[in-house]
MARVEX-245407 format. One record per residue (C-alpha): residue in three letters; x, y, z. Coordinates in Angstrom, 1 decimal, always signed. Example, Ala and Ser with C-alpha at 12.3 -4.5 7.8 and 13.67 -1.06 7.14 Angstrom:
  residuo      px      py      pz
      ALA   +12.3    -4.5    +7.8
      SER   +13.7    -1.1    +7.1
***
This chain:
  residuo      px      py      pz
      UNK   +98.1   -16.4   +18.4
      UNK   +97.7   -16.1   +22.2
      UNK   +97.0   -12.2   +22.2
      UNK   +94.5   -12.8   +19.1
      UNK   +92.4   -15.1   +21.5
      UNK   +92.6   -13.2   +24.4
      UNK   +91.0   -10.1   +22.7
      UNK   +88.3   -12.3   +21.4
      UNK   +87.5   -13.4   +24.7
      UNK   +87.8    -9.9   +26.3
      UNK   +85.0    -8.3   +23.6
      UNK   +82.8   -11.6   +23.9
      UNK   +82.8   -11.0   +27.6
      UNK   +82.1    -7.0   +27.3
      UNK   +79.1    -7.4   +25.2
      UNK   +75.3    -7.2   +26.3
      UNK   +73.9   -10.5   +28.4
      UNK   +71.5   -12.9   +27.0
      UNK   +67.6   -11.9   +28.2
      UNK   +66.6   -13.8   +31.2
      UNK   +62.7   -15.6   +31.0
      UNK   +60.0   -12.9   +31.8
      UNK   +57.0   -14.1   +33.3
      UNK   +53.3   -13.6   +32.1
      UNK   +51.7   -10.0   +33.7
      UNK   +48.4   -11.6   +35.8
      UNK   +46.7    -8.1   +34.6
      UNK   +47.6    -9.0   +31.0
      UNK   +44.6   -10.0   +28.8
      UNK   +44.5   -13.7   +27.7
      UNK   +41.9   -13.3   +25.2
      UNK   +40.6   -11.0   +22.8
      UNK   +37.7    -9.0   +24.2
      UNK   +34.6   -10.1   +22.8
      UNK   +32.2    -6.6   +22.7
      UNK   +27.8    -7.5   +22.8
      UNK   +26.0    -6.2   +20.5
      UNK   +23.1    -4.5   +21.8
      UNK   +19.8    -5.9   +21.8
      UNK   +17.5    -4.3   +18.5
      UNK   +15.1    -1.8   +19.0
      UNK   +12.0    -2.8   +20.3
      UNK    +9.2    -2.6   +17.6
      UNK    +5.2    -2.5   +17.9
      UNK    +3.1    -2.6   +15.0
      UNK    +0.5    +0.5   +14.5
      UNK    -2.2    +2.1   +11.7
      UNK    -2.0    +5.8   +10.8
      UNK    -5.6    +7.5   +11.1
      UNK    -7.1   +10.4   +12.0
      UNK    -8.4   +12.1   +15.1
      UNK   -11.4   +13.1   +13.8
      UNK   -13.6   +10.6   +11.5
      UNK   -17.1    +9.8   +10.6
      UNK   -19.0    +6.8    +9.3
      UNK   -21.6    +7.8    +5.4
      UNK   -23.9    +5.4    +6.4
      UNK   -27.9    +4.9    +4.6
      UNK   -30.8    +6.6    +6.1
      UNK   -33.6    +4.7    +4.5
      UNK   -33.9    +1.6    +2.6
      UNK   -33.5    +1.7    -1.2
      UNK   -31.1    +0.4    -4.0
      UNK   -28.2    +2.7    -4.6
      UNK   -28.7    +4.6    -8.3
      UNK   -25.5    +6.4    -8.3
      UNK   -22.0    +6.4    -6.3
      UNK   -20.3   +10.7    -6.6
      UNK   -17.5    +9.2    -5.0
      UNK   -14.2    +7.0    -5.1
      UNK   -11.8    +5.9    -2.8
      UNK    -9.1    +8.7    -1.8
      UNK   -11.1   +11.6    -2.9
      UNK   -11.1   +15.0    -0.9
      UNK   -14.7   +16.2    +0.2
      UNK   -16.4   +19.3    +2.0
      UNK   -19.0   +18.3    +4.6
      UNK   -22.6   +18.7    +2.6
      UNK   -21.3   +17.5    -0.8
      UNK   -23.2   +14.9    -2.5
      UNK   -21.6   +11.2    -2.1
      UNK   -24.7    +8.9    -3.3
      UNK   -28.5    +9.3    -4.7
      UNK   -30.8    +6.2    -4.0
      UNK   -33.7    +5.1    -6.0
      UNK   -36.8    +7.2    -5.5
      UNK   -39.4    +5.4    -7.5
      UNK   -40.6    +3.6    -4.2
      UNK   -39.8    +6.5    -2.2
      UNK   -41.7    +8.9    -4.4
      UNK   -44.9    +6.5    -4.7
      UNK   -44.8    +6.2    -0.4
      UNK   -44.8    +9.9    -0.4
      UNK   -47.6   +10.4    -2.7
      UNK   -50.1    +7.7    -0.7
      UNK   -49.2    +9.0    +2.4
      UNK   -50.4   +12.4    +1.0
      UNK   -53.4   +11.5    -0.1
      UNK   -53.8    +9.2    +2.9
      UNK   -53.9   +12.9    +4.7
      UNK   -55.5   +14.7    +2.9
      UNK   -59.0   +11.8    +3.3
      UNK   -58.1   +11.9    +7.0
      UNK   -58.2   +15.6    +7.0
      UNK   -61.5   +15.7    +5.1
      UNK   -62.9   +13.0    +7.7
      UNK   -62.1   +15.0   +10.5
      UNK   -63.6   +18.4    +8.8
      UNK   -66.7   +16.2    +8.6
      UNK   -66.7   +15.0   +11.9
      UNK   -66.0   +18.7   +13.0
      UNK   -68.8   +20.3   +11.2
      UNK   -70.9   +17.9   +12.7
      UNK   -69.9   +18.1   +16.1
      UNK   -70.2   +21.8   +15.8
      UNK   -74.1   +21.3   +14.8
      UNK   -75.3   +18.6   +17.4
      UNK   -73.2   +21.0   +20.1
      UNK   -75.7   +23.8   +19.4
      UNK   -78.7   +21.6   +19.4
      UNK   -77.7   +20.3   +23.1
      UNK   -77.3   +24.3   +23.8
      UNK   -81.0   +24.8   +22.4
      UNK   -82.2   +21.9   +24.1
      UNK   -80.7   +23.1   +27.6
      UNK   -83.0   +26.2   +27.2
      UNK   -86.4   +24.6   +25.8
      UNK   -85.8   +22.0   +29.0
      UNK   -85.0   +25.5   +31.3
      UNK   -88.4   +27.1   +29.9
      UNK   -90.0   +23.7   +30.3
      UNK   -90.8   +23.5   +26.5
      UNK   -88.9   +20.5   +26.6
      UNK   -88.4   +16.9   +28.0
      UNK   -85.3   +16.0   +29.5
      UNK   -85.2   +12.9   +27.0
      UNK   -84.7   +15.3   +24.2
      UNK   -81.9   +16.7   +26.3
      UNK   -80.0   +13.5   +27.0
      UNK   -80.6   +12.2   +23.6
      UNK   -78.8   +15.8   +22.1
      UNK   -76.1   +15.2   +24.9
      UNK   -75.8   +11.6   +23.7
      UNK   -75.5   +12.1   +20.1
      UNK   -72.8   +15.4   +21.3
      UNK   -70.7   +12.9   +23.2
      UNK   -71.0    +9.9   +20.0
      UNK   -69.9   +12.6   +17.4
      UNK   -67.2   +13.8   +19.4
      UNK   -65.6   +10.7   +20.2
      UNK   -65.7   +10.1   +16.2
      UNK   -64.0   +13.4   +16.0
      UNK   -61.3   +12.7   +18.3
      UNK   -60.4    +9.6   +16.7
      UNK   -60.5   +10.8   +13.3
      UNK   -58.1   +14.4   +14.6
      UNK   -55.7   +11.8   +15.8
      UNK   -56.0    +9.9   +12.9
      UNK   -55.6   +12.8   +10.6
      UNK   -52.2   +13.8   +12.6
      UNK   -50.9   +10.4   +12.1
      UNK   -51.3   +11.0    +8.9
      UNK   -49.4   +13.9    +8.6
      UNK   -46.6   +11.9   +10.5
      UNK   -46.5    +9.6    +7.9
      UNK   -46.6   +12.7    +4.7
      UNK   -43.2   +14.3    +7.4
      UNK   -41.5   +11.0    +7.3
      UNK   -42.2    +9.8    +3.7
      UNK   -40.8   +13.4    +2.4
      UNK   -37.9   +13.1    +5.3
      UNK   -36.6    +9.5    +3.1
      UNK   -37.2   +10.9    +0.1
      UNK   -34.8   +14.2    +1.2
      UNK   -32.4   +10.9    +2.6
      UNK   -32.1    +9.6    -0.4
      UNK   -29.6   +12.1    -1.2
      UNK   -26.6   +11.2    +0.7
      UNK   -23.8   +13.7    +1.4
      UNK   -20.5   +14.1    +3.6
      UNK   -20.8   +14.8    +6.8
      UNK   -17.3   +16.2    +7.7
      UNK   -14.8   +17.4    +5.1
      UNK   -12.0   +14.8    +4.6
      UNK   -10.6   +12.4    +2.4
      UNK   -13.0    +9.3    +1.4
      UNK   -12.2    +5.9    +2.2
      UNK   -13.3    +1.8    +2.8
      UNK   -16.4    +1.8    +0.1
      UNK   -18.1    -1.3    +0.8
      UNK   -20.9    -0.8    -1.6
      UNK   -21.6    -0.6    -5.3
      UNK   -24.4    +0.7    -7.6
      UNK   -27.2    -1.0    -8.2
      UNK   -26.7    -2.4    -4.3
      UNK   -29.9    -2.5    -1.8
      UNK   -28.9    -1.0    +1.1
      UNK   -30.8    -1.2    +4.5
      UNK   -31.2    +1.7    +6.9
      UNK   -27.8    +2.2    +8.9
      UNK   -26.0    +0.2    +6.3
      UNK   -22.6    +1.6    +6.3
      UNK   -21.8    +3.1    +2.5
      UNK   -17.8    +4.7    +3.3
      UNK   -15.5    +6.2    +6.2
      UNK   -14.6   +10.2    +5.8
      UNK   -11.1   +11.4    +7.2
      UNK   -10.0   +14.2    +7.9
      UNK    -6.5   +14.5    +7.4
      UNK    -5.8   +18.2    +9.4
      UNK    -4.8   +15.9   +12.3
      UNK    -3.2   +12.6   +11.9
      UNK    -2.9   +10.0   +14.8
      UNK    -1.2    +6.5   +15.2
      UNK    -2.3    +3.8   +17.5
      UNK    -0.4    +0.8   +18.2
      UNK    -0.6    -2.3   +20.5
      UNK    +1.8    -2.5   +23.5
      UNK    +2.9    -6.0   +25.3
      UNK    +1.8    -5.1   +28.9
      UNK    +4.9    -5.9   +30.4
      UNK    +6.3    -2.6   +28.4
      UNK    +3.2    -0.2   +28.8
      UNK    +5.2    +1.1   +31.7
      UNK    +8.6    +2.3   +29.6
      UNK    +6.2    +3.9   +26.7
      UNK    +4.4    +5.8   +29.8
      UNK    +7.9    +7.1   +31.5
      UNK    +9.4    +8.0   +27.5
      UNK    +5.7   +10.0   +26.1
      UNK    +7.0   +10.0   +22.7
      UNK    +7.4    +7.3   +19.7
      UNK    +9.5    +7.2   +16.3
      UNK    +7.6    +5.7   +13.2
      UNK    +8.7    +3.9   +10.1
      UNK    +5.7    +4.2    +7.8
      UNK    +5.5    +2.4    +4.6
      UNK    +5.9    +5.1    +1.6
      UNK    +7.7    +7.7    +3.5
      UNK   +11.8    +7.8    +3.4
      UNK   +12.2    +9.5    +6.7
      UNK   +11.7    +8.4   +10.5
      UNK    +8.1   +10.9   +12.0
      UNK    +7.5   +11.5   +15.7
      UNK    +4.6   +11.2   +17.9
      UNK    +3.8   +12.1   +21.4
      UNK    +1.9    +9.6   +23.4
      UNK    -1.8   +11.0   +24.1
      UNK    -4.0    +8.3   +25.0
      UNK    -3.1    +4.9   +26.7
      UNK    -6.4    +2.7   +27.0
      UNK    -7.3    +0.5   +29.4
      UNK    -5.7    -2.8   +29.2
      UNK    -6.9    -5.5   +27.6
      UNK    -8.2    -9.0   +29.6
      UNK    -6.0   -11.8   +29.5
      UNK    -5.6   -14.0   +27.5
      UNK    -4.8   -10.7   +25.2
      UNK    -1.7    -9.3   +26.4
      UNK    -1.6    -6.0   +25.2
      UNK    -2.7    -2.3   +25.5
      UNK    -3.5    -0.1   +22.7
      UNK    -2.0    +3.6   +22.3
      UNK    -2.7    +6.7   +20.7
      UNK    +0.3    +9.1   +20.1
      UNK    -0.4   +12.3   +18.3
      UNK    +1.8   +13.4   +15.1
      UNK    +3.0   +16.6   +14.2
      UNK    +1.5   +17.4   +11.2
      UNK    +2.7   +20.8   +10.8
      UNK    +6.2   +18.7   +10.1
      UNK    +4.6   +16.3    +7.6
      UNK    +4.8   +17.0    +3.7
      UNK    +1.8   +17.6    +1.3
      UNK    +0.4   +13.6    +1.6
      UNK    +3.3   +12.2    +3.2
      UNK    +0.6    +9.9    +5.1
      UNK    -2.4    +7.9    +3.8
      UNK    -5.2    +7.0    +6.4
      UNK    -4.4    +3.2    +7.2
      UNK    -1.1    +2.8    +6.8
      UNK    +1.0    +0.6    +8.2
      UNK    +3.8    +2.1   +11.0
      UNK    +6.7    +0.6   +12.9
      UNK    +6.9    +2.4   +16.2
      UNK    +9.7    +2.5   +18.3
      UNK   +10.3    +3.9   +21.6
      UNK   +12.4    +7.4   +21.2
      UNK   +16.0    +7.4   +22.4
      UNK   +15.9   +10.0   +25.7
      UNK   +19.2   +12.0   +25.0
      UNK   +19.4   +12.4   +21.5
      UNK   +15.8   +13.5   +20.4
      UNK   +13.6   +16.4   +22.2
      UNK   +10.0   +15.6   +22.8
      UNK    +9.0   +17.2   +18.9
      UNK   +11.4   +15.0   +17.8
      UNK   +14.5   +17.3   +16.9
      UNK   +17.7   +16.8   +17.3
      UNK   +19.4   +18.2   +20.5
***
């Protein structure tokens, strides 16, 4: 029984030691890391147009008799868009015609008549020389010479205002036929048949779409990073995929209390698919990410 004990002592002492208390390593993190998220993207609200665009607007007064056009269509430069009512126009034309034509017939009076009383004053001028006549005859020709011809003056002058008046009666008549001035795509109508428009009274915009453009408003206190980046990624309502711009055009800032800038960028439209942007759409434009986009907007 006393050796069984003693060998039970003998392996408990052989075997491994209890672990002493470690303590904690001061480099050893506590705490779980807590990573920030970074801040989002920085977003400016901007339009899509065009480079290139050009307001139909009336060239004489007159009620509109018929609208060639509707919103979105395509159009060459010279193609008809409206026709105004001629009645009026037609009637002006025709009084101012016959307005010159009296004139004209006035001052063909006038000039016969001048032409007659200047060879009297001739005749007279000899008969005084040959002393056949008084010099009372004489100044009475020369008087009558210089009545007539005042007569005639004023009725030349009033014959070529007539004439004016024919040139710009025919030039609103040829007006009242209203066509594009630029090829492009039509948009904003803000009249209707049947409408009377004044001179200058704007009728639609024309687009043309060969070279799109966005502009977009800048907080002032970021002008400076659009300037130092030169190129902008848009989000534009109805097409799936991100489109590129290069800053073109940064105008000058705005007076407080506006804080903000406005800024043209120009897109790459060889890149854009058949009426993957409308004129006056809406874009979300961001600032493009310096190492992972070229200044077309590829991939590096």
């Amino acid at each position: 029984m006393t050796r069984l004990l003693s060998a039970t002592l003998l392996v408990a002492a052989c075997g491994a030691p209890a672990p002493l208390p470690t303590e904690p390593s001061p480099t050893q993190a506590t705490t779980t890391r807590v990573v920030k998220e970074p801040p989002p993207p920085v977003e400016f609200v901007g339009v899509v147009t065009t480079r290139t665009s050009q307001m139909i607007t009336a060239k004489v007064q007159a009620p509109i008799k018929a609208f060639h056009i509707q919103r979105g269509d395509l159009v060459k430069a010279g193609a008809p868009v409206a026709e105004l009512e001629t009645t009026e126009l037609q009637n002006k034309l025709a009084q101012a015609q016959a307005n010159q034509k009296a004139a004209q017939m006035e001052a063909g009076s006038f000039g016969a008549q001048l032409g007659a009383l200047h060879q009297k004053v001739v005749a007279q001028t000899r008969l005084q020389r040959l002393g056949v006549a008084s010099s009372m005859a004489l100044r009475t020709a020369q008087a009558e010479l210089g009545q007539v011809g005042a007569q005639a003056g004023a009725a030349s002058a009033k014959a070529l205002s007539a004439r004016a008046e024919v040139d710009q009666a025919q030039k609103n008549l040829d007006n009242a036929k209203i066509v594009a001035p630029i090829n492009g795509v039509v948009t904003n109508i803000r009249v209707h048949e049947g409408q009377a428009v004044q001179y200058g009274t704007p009728l639609a915009w024309v687009f043309d779409p060969s070279d799109f453009i966005v502009k977009f408003a800048v907080p002032r206190e970021q002008i400076e990073e659009v300037k130092r980046v030169g190129r902008v990624q848009l989000k534009v309502e109805g097409s799936p995929r991100p489109i590129w711009a290069q800053v073109t055009k940064i105008l000058a800032a705005q007076e407080p209390p506006i804080n903000f800038t406005v800024v043209e960028a120009d897109i790459d439209d060889t890149k854009l698919a058949p009426g993957e942007l409308q004129v006056a759409a809406t874009a979300r434009v961001r600032i493009a990410a310096n190492a992972e986009y070229d200044a077309r907007g590829a991939k590096r």
